[in-house]
BAPA-238605 format. One record per residue (C-alpha): x, y, z; residue number from 1; residue in three letters. Coordinates in steps of 0.02 Angstrom, whole numbers, padded with zeros to 5 digits. Layout:
[[X; Y; Z]; NUM; ala]
...
% end
This chain:
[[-03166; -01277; 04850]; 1; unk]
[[-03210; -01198; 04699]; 2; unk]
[[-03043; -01183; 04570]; 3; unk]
[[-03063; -00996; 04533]; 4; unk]
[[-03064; -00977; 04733]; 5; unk]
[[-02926; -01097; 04743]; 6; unk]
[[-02820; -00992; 04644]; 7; unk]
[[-02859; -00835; 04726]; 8; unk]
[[-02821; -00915; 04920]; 9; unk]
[[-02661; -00999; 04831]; 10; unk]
[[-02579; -00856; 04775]; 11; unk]
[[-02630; -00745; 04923]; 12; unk]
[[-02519; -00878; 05038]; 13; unk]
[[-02400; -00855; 04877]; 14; unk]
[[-02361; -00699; 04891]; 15; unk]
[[-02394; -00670; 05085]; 16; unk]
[[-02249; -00790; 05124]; 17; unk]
[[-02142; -00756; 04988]; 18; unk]
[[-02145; -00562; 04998]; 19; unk]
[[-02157; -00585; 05196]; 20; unk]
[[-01988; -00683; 05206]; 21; unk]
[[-01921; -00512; 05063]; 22; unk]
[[-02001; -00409; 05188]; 23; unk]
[[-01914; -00503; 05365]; 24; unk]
[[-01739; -00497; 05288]; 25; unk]
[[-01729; -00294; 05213]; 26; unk]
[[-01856; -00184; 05330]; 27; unk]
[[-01786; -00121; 05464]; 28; unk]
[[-01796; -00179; 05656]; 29; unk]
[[-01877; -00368; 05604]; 30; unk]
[[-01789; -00527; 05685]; 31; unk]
[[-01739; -00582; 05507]; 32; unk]
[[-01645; -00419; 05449]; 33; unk]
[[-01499; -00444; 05352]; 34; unk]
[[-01566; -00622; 05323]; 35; unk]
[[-01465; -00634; 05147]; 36; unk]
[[-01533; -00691; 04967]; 37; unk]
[[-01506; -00879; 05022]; 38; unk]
[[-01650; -00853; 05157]; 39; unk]
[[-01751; -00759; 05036]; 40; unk]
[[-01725; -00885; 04912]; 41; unk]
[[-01768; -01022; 05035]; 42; unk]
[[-01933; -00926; 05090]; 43; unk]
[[-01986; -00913; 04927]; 44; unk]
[[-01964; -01094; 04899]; 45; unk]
[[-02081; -01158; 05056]; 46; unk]
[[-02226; -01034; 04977]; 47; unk]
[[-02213; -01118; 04832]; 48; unk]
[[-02237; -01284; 04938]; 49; unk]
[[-02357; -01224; 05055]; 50; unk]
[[-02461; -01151; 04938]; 51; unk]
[[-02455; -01293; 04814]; 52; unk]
[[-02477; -01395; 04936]; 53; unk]
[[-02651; -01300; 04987]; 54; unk]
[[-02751; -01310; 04844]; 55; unk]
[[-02654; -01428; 04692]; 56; unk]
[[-02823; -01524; 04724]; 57; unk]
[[-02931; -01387; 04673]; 58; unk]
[[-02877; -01289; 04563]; 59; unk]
[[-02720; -01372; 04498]; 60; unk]
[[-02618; -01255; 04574]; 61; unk]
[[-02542; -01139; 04440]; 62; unk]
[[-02543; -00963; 04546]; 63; unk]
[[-02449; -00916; 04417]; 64; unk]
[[-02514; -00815; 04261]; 65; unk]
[[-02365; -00889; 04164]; 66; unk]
[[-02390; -01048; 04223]; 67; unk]
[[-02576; -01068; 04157]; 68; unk]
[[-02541; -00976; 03990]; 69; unk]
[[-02401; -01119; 03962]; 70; unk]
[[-02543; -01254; 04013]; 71; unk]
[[-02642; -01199; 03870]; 72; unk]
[[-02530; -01181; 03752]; 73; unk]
[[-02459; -01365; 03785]; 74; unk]
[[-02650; -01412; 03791]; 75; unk]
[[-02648; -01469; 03972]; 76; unk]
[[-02771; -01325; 04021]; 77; unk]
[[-02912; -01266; 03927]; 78; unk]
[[-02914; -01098; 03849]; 79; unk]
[[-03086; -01041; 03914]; 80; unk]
[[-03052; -01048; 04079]; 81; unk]
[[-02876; -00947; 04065]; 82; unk]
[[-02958; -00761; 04111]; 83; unk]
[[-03040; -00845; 04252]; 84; unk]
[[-02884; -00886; 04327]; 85; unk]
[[-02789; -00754; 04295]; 86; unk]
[[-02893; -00637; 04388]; 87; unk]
[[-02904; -00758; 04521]; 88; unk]
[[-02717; -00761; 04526]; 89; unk]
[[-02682; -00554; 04521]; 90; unk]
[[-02802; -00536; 04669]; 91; unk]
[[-02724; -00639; 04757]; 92; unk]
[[-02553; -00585; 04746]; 93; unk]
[[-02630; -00417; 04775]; 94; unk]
[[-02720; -00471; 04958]; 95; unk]
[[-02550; -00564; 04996]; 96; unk]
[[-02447; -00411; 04951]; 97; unk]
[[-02590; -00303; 05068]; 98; unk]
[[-02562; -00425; 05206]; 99; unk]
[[-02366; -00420; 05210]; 100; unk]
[[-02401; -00225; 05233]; 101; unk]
[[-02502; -00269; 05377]; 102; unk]
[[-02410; -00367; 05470]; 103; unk]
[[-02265; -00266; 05440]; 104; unk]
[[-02322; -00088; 05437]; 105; unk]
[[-02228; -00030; 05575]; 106; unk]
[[-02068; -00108; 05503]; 107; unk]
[[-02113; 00019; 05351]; 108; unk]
[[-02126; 00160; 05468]; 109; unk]
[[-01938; 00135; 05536]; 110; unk]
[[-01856; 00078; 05362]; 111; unk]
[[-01805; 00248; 05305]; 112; unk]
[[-01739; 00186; 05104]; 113; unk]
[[-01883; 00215; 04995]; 114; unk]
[[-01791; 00077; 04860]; 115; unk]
[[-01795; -00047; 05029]; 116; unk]
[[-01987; -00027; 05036]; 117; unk]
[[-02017; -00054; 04843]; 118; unk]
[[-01913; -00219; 04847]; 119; unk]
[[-02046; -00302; 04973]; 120; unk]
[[-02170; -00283; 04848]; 121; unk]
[[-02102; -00308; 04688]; 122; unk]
[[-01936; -00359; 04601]; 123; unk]
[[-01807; -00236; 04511]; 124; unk]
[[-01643; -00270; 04435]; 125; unk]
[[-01476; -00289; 04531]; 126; unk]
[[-01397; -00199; 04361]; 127; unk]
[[-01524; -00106; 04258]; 128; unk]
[[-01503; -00160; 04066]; 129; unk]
[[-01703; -00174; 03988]; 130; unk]
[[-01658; -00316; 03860]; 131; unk]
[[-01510; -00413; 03998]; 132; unk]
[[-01671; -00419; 04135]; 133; unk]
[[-01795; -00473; 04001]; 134; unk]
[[-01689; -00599; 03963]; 135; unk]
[[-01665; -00644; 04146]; 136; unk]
[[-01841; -00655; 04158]; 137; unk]
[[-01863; -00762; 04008]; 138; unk]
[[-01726; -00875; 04042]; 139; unk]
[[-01798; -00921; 04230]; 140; unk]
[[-01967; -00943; 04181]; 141; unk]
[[-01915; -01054; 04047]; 142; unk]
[[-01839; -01169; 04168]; 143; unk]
[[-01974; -01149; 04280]; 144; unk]
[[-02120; -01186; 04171]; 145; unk]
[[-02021; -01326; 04077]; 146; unk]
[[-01979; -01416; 04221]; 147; unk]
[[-02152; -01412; 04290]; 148; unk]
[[-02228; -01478; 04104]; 149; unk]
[[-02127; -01620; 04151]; 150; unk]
[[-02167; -01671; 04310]; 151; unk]
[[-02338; -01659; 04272]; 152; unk]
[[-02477; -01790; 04215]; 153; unk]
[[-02535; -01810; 04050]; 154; unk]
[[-02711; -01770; 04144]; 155; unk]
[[-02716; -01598; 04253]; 156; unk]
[[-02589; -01476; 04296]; 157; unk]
[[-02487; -01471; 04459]; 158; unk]
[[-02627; -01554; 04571]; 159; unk]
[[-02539; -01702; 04486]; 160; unk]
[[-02378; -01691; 04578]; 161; unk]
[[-02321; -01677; 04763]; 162; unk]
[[-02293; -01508; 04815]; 163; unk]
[[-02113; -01531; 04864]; 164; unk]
[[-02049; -01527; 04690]; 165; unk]
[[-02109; -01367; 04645]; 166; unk]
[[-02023; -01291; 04799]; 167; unk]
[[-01844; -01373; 04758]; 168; unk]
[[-01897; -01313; 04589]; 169; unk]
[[-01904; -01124; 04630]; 170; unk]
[[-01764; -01141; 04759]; 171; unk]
[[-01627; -01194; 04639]; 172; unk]
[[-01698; -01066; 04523]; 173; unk]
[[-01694; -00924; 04662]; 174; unk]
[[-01503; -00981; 04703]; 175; unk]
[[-01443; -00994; 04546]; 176; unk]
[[-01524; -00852; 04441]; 177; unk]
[[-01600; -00749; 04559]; 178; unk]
[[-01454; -00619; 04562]; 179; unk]
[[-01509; -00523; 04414]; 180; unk]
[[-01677; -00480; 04437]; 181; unk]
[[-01756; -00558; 04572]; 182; unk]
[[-01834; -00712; 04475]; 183; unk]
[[-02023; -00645; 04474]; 184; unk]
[[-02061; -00761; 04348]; 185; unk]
[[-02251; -00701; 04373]; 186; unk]
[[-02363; -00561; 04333]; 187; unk]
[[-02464; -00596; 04485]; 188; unk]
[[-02319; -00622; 04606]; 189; unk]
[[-02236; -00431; 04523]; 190; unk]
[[-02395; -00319; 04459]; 191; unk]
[[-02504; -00377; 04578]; 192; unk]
[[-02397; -00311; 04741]; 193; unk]
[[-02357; -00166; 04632]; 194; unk]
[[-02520; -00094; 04608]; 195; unk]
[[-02531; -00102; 04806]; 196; unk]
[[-02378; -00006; 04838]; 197; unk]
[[-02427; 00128; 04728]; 198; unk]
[[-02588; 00087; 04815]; 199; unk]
[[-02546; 00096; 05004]; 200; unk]
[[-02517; 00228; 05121]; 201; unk]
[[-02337; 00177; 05141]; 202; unk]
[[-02249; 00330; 05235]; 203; unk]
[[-02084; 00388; 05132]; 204; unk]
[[-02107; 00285; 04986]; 205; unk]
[[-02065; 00330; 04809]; 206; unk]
[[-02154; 00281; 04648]; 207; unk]
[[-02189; 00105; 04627]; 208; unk]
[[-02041; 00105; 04440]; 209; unk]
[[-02170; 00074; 04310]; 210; unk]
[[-02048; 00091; 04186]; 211; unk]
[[-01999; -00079; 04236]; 212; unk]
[[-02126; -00164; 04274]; 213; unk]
[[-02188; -00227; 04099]; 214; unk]
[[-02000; -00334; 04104]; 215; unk]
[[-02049; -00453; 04243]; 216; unk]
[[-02242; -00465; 04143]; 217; unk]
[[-02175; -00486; 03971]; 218; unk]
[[-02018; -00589; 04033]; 219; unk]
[[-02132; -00724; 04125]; 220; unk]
[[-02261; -00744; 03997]; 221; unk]
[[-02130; -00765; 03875]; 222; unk]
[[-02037; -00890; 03955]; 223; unk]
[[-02175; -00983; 03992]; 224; unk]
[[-02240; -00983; 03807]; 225; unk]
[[-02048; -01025; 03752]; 226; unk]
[[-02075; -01172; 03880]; 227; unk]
[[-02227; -01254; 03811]; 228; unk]
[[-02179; -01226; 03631]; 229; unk]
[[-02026; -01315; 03673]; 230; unk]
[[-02113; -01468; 03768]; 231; unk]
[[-02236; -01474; 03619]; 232; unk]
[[-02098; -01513; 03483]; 233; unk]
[[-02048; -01660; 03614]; 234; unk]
[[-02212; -01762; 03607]; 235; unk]
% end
């Protein structure tokens, strides 16, 4: 399989499993409503496996904007081939976000909250403070990105590591700081499905809060750049 379409298949089952478990526990009328953030949280973490899982021998895995700007800055990835993937990566969370829509249109035709429908597509803050969620961000990409620079080879990014990790990885992350803002930890997991809700013809819906939506962009990237530097003083 070729990487770039790696990428793009990776973080379409990304974002169709993770946003599909957002969207089984909050629309309206699923068998999952009411679900809870530990389900969510859990959901999230078997995308990350499944998807991982997928295509780590292709592409590396990094479905994850923040991800393969932290590979090249720790040297692991080369900086040519960064655009590439980062496309690859938005366009697929945007086809995964499209899909969740699908499936679960009619779910958005009884959910009558316009704030419910938002939240299956992209993340917003539990209190809204600009700097506190930036740092939220920040702070859970950091431990994302670091961890993964360590599990690692020396070699290639996460095709060198079992998929299971990863998952674990984002599920203690989801439990333990996942209150705040929703962890996005990724451009292509938040902007992506954001530009198809203000995309969509999603009855009742309200604007898609682009006043946010640089936090979860700038947070990530960040994070992820605060991760490598860090790993790069180590060796």
């Amino acid at each position: 399989m070729n990487p770039l379409f790696a990428e793009f298949i990776g973080t379409t089952l990304l974002v169709l499993l993770g946003n599909g478990v957002v969207a089984n526990v909050i629309l309206n009328k699923t068998k999952g409503q009411n679900g809870g953030l530990i389900v969510i949280a859990f959901g999230w973490a078997m995308a990350v496996f499944v998807a991982v899982f997928c295509v780590a021998s292709f592409s590396g895995a990094h479905l994850n904007p923040a991800v393969t700007l932290a590979l090249a800055v720790a040297g692991k990835f080369a900086w040519a081939q960064v655009p590439g993937y980062v496309a690859a990566q938005m366009l697929g969370g945007m086809t995964g976000a499209f899909l969740v829509w699908f499936m679960y249109r009619k779910h958005f035709e009884h959910t009558d909250c316009a704030d419910t429908k938002l939240a299956v597509f992209c993340t917003g803050p539990a209190i809204r403070s600009l700097p506190g969620n930036l740092a939220s961000e920040i702070i859970a990409t950091f431990v994302l990105v670091f961890a993964v620079l360590h599990m690692v080879s020396p070699k290639v990014s996460l095709g060198a590591m079992d998929a299971l990790p990863v998952g674990l990885l984002v599920l203690g992350i989801g439990v333990s700081l996942g209150g705040t803002t929703g962890y996005a930890m990724s451009p292509a997991r938040d902007l992506g499905p954001r530009i198809m809700h203000a995309l969509l013809p999603i009855p009742g819906k309200r604007d898609s809060d682009w006043s946010y939506s640089w936090v979860p962009v700038v947070g990530s990237l960040n994070g992820g750049a605060l991760a490598a530097g860090l790993f790069l003083s180590q060796t």
